[in-house]
N, C-alpha and C positions, 0 to 999 in steps of 0.2 A: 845840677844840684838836685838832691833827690828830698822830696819833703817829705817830712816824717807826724804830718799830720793826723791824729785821728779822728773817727765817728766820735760826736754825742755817745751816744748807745754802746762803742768799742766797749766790750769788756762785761757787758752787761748781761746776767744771767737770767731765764724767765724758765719757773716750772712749771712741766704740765703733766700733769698724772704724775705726779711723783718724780721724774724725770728731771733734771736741769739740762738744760743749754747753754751753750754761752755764744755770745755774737766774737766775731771779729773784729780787727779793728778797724773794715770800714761800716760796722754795725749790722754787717747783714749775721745772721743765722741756714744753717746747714738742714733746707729745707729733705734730703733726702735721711739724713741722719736721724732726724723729729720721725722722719715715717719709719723707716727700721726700728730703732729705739720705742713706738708705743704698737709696734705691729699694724699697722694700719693695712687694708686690703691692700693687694698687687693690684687691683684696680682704682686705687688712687695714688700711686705713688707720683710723685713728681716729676719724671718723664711724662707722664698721661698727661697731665696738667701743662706742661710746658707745650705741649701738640694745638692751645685753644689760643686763640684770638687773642682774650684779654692776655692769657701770660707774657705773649708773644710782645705786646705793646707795653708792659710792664718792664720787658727784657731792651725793647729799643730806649725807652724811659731809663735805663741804667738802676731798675730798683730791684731787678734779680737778673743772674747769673745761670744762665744755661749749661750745662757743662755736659750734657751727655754721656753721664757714666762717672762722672766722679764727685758727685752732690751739686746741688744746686740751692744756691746761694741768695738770700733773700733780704729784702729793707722789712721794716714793721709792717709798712700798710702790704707789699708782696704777701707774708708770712700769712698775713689777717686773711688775703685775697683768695691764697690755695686751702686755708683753714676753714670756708667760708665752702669750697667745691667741695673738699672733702665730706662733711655736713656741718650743717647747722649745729649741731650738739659740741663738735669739733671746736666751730669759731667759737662759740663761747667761750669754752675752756682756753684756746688762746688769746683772746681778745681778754678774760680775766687775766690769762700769764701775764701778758702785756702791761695792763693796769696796774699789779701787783709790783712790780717791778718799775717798771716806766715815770707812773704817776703817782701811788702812793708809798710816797716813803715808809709811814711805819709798819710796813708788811718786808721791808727791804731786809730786816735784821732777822727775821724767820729765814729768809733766800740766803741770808749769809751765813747759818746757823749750817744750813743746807750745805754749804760750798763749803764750809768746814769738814762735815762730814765726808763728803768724796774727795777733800784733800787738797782740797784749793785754798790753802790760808791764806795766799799774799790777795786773790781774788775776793776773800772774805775782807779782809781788812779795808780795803779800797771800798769796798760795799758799805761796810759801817760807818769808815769816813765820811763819805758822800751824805750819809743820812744825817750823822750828826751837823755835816754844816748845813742840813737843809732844816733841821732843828733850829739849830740858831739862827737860821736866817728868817725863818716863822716867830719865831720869838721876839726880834727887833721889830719886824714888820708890825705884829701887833703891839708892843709899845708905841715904836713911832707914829701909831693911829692914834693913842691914846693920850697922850701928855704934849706939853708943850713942846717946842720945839728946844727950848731951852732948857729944860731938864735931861735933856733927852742921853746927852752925852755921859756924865754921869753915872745915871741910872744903867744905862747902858752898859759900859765897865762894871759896873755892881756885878747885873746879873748875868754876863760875859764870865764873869770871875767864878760865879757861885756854880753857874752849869756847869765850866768846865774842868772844876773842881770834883762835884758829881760824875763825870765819865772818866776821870782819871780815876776815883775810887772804886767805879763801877768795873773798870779794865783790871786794877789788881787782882778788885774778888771773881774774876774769871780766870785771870791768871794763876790762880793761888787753887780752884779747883782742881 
């Protein structure tokens, strides 16, 4: 039986330099692809990188993908790892992609404005989703700090109702441009 499980990260997009990427869906990212796409030196391309130690232990770790010629294949902390050899200035920018996408949500709907433009709706959409339940899941979080436990339900449904009232108006007047 084949499992049809994916990455956390599947599907996830991180820009860098103006560039998008998108991961796969076992989360990794197309470490040769990132170097062609922002011209990166032929002395850092990801064959050079794959020849050292740590990529090497990275590769036995199953968090990149060697392929010898037809990209290679990378987890976050890999991507962070060759972005880091390539320079410093390098990891940053990736290590912000990461962030941008990863961890703060409200940078997600800039990324999905992004994936719009090159064409990727159903990619965008999933993008927007993702954020808005990570909205409302911020938004309960902080009530349910705040009030009793007994109001809570409630109040809840209120402001359940009023958000998602908001994103449903907020969808037409996109739609309608």
């Amino acid at each position: 039986m084949k499992s049809d499980i994916k990455h956390k990260h599947s599907g996830h997009v991180i820009i860098i330099d103006g560039h998008a990427f998108k991961a796969n869906d076992h989360g990794q990212w197309d470490l040769t692809d990132i170097w062609r796409s922002l011209k990166l030196p032929k002395t850092k391309g990801p064959g050079k990188w794959a020849e050292l130690k740590e990529a090497k232990r990275l590769a036995e770790s199953r968090k990149v993908e060697l392929s010898h010629g037809s990209g290679t294949l990378a987890t976050k902390q890999a991507a962070l790892r060759y972005a880091g050899w390539v320079s410093p200035v390098f990891e940053d920018m990736v290590y912000d992609a990461f962030e941008a996408i990863l961890e703060a949500p409200e940078v997600a709907l800039l990324v999905a404005g992004k994936m719009r433009e090159l064409g990727n709706d159903h990619s965008a959409a999933i993008v927007e989703r993702a954020t808005e339940n990570q909205d409302r899941n911020a938004i309960l979080r902080s009530i349910n700090r705040s009030r009793p436990k007994r109001q809570l339900s409630q109040e809840n449904r209120a402001i359940l109702r009023l958000y998602n009232a908001a994103k449903r108006h907020e969808k037409v007047n996109r739609n309608s441009l």
